[in-house]
C-alpha positions as semicolon CSV with decimal commas, in nm:
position;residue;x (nm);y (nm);z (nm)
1;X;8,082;13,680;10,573
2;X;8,203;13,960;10,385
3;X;8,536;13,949;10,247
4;X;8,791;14,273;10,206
5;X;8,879;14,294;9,872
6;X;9,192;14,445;9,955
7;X;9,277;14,139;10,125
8;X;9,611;14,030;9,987
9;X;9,575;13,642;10,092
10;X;9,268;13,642;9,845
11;X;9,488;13,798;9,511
12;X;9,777;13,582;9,611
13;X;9,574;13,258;9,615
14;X;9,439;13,410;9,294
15;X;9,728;13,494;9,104
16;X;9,863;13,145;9,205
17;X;9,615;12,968;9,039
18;X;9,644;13,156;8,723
19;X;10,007;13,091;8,720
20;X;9,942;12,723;8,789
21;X;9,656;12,712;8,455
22;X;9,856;12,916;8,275
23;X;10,132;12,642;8,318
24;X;9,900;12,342;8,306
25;X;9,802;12,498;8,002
26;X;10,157;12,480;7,814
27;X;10,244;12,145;7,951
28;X;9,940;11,996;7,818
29;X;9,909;12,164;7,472
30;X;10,277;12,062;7,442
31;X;10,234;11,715;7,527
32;X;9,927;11,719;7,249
33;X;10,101;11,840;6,968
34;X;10,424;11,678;6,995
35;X;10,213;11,358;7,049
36;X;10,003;11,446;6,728
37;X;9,667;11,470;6,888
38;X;9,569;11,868;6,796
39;X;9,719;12,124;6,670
40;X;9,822;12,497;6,832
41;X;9,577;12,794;6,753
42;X;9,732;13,055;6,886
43;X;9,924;13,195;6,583
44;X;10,194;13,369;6,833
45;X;10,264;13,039;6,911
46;X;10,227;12,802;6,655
47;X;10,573;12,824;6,576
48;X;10,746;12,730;6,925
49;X;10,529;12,493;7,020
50;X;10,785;12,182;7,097
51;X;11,077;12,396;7,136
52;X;11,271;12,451;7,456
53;X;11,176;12,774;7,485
54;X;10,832;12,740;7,455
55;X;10,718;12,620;7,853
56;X;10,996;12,878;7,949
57;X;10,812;13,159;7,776
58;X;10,479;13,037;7,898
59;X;10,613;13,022;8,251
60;X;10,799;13,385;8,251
61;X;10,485;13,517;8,059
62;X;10,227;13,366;8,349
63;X;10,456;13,524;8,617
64;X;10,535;13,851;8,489
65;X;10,158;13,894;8,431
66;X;10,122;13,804;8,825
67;X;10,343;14,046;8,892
68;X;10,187;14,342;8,692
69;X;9,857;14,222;8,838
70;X;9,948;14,231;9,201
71;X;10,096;14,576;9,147
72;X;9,750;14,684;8,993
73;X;9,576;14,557;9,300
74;X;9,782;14,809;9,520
75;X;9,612;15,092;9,352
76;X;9,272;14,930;9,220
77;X;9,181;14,645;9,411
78;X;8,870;14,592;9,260
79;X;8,999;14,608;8,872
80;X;9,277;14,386;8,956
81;X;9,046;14,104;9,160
82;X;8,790;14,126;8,838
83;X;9,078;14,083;8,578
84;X;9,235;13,835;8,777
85;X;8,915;13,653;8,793
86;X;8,815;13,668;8,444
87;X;9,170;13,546;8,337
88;X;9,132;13,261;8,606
89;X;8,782;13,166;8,437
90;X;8,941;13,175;8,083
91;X;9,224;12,948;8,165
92;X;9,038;12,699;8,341
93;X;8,786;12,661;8,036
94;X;9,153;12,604;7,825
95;X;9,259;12,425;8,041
96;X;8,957;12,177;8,063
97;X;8,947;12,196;7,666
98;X;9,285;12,075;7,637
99;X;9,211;11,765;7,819
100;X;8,861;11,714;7,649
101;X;9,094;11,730;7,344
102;X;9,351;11,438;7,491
103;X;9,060;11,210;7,634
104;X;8,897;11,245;7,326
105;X;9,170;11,122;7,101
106;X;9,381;10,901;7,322
Protein backbone atom coordinates (compact mmCIF):
# COMPACT_ATOMS: atom_id res chain seq x y z
CA UNK A 1 0.00 0.00 0.00
CA UNK A 2 1.27 3.21 -0.96
CA UNK A 3 0.80 6.02 1.25
CA UNK A 4 0.16 9.94 0.07
CA UNK A 5 2.62 11.88 1.53
CA UNK A 6 0.49 14.74 1.56
CA UNK A 7 -1.67 12.91 3.79
CA UNK A 8 -2.23 15.14 6.79
CA UNK A 9 -3.30 12.19 9.32
CA UNK A 10 0.36 10.85 8.72
CA UNK A 11 2.30 14.54 9.75
CA UNK A 12 -0.19 14.97 12.52
CA UNK A 13 0.50 11.55 14.09
CA UNK A 14 4.07 12.63 13.38
CA UNK A 15 4.35 15.88 14.80
CA UNK A 16 2.51 14.39 17.88
CA UNK A 17 5.01 12.14 18.67
CA UNK A 18 7.77 14.59 18.45
CA UNK A 19 5.93 16.82 20.75
CA UNK A 20 5.34 13.90 23.11
CA UNK A 21 9.64 12.95 23.01
CA UNK A 22 10.38 16.25 23.01
CA UNK A 23 8.40 16.43 26.38
CA UNK A 24 9.39 13.01 27.68
CA UNK A 25 12.64 14.31 27.05
CA UNK A 26 12.48 17.42 29.61
CA UNK A 27 10.58 15.55 32.20
CA UNK A 28 13.11 12.95 32.38
CA UNK A 29 16.40 14.95 32.14
CA UNK A 30 14.74 17.08 34.86
CA UNK A 31 13.92 14.39 37.10
CA UNK A 32 17.84 13.19 36.57
CA UNK A 33 19.52 16.16 37.47
CA UNK A 34 17.54 17.41 40.24
CA UNK A 35 17.84 13.79 41.56
CA UNK A 36 21.74 13.94 40.99
CA UNK A 37 22.04 11.11 38.59
CA UNK A 38 23.66 13.11 35.27
CA UNK A 39 24.23 16.17 34.42
CA UNK A 40 22.64 18.58 31.38
CA UNK A 41 24.80 18.88 28.11
CA UNK A 42 23.10 21.09 26.31
CA UNK A 43 24.90 24.38 27.22
CA UNK A 44 21.54 26.48 26.26
CA UNK A 45 20.24 24.72 28.94
CA UNK A 46 22.43 23.94 31.57
CA UNK A 47 21.41 26.84 33.37
CA UNK A 48 17.46 26.28 33.70
CA UNK A 49 17.50 22.97 34.18
CA UNK A 50 15.30 22.66 37.62
CA UNK A 51 13.70 25.91 37.20
CA UNK A 52 10.02 26.51 36.57
CA UNK A 53 10.52 27.66 33.43
CA UNK A 54 12.46 25.09 32.13
CA UNK A 55 9.48 22.15 31.09
CA UNK A 56 7.50 25.36 30.05
CA UNK A 57 10.15 26.33 27.54
CA UNK A 58 10.64 22.77 26.45
CA UNK A 59 6.91 22.40 25.95
CA UNK A 60 6.31 25.92 23.98
CA UNK A 61 9.64 25.14 22.08
CA UNK A 62 8.28 21.36 20.98
CA UNK A 63 4.97 23.00 19.87
CA UNK A 64 5.97 25.98 18.12
CA UNK A 65 8.37 23.74 16.15
CA UNK A 66 5.07 21.55 15.27
CA UNK A 67 3.60 24.35 14.18
CA UNK A 68 6.37 25.71 11.78
CA UNK A 69 6.64 22.11 10.60
CA UNK A 70 3.06 21.54 9.67
CA UNK A 71 3.09 24.86 7.84
CA UNK A 72 6.24 23.57 5.85
CA UNK A 73 4.34 20.47 4.90
CA UNK A 74 1.63 22.69 3.11
CA UNK A 75 4.17 23.76 0.64
CA UNK A 76 6.86 20.82 0.74
CA UNK A 77 5.42 17.78 1.88
CA UNK A 78 8.22 15.75 1.32
CA UNK A 79 10.94 18.15 3.23
CA UNK A 80 8.64 18.51 6.05
CA UNK A 81 7.79 14.44 6.43
CA UNK A 82 11.85 13.87 6.16
CA UNK A 83 12.63 16.60 8.84
CA UNK A 84 9.92 15.54 10.87
CA UNK A 85 11.21 12.09 10.70
CA UNK A 86 14.73 12.69 11.35
CA UNK A 87 13.80 14.89 14.43
CA UNK A 88 11.41 11.95 15.55
CA UNK A 89 14.52 9.47 15.21
CA UNK A 90 16.80 11.91 17.18
CA UNK A 91 14.49 12.29 20.07
CA UNK A 92 13.68 8.84 20.51
CA UNK A 93 17.54 7.88 20.68
CA UNK A 94 17.48 10.91 23.68
CA UNK A 95 14.94 9.84 24.85
CA UNK A 96 16.03 6.10 25.26
CA UNK A 97 19.53 7.54 26.50
CA UNK A 98 17.99 9.35 29.22
CA UNK A 99 16.51 6.32 30.66
CA UNK A 100 19.68 4.10 29.97
CA UNK A 101 21.17 6.94 32.08
CA UNK A 102 18.37 6.52 35.13
CA UNK A 103 18.38 2.56 35.00
CA UNK A 104 21.89 2.68 35.04
CA UNK A 105 22.37 4.69 38.16
CA UNK A 106 19.22 4.10 40.14
Amino acid sequence: MVRNLADPRQVRYLLGALVALVIADGVITEFIILNGLGRESNPFLKNIVGDSIFLTLKILGAVLCAVILRDIHRRYPRLAIAATCCFVALYSIIVLWNVGVFLMTA
